[in-house]
C-alpha positions as CSV (number, residue, x, y, z in Angstrom):
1,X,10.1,63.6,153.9
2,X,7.3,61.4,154.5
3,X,4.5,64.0,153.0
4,X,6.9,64.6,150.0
5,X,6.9,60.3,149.6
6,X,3.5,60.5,149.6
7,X,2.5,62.8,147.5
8,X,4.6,61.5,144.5
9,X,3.5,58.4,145.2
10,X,-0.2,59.8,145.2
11,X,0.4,61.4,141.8
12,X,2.4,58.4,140.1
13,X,0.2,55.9,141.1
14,X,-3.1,57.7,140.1
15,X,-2.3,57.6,136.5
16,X,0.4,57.3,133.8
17,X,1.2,61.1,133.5
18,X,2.2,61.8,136.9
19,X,-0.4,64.3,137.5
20,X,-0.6,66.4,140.6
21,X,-2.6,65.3,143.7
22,X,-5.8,66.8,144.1
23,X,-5.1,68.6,147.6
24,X,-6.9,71.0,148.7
25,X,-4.6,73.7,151.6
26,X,-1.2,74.8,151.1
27,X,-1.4,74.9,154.9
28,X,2.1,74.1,155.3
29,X,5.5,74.8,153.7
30,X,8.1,73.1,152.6
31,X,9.2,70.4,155.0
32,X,13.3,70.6,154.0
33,X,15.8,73.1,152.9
34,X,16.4,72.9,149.6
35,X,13.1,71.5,148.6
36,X,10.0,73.4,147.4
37,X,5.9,73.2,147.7
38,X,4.5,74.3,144.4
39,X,0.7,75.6,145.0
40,X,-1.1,75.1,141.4
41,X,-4.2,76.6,140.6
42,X,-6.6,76.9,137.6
43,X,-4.2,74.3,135.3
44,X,-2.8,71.2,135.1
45,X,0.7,70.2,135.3
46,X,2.4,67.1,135.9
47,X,6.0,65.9,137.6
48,X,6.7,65.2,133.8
49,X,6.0,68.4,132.5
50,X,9.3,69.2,134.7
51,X,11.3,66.3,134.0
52,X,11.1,67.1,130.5
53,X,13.1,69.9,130.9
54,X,15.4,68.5,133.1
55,X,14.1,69.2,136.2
56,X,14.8,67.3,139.4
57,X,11.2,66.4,140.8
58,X,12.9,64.9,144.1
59,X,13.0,68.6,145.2
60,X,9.4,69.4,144.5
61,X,5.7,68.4,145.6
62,X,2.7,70.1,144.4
63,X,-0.9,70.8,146.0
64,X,-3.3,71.4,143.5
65,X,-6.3,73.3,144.0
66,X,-9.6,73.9,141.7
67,X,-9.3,78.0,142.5
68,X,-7.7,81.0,143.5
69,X,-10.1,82.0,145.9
70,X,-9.9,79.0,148.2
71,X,-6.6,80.7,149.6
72,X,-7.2,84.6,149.3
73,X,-4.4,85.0,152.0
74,X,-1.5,84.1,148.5
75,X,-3.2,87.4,146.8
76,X,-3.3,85.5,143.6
77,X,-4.5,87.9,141.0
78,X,-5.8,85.6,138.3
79,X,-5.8,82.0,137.0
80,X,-3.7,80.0,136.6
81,X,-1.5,80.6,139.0
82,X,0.8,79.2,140.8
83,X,3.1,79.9,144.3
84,X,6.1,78.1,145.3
85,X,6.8,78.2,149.3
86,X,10.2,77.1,150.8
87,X,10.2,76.4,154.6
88,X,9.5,80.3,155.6
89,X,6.8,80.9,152.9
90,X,6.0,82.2,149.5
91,X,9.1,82.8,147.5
92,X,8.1,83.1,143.9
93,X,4.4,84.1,142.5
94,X,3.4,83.4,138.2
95,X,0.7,82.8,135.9
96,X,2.9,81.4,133.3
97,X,4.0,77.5,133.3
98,X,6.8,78.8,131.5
99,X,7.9,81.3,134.7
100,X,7.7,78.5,137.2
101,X,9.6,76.4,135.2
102,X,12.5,79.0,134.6
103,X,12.4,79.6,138.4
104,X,12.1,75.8,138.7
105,X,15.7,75.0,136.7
106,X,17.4,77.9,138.4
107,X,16.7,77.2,141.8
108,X,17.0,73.9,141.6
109,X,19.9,73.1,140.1
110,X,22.0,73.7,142.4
């Protein structure tokens, strides 16, 4: 709970569009049921570009990373790309905002 705190707090507070923290390992997953660690990587993307659509960013937190191949181990083909992990491990693979976000509202609107 705390590492979700801070990273919205990192990514609020570093400027007005709410962009994602620059961190650099997806070394862990998700710290809570329910609640997802989106790996970003070749793109920007922003806690708004979710809330626009509706999207409830208390169930997210992002690590974003410059490249693909500093994490060979997701088998990301291409960038950008992103990899959402719950608390076992990789649960949904795009390269398509659009994807992420579709898996984003279903998933998390429950």
């Amino acid at each position: 709970m705390l590492f979700l705190m801070t990273i919205m707090m990192v990514g609020s507070g570093s400027n007005q569009d709410a962009s994602v923290p620059n961190l650099y390992a997806p070394d862990r997953f998700s710290d809570e049921n329910g609640k997802y660690l989106i790996y970003v990587a070749g793109t920007e993307i922003s806690y708004d570009d979710f809330e626009r659509k509706g999207i409830n960013t208390y169930k997210i937190a992002f690590i974003r990373n410059e490249s693909i191949d500093s994490h060979p181990v997701l088998e990301l083909e291409k960038e950008p790309a992103d990899a959402v992990f719950d608390t076992k491990g990789v649960v949904f693979k795009t390269y398509a905002i659009d994807e992420l976000i579709n898996f984003s509202l279903e998933e998390l609107d429950e």
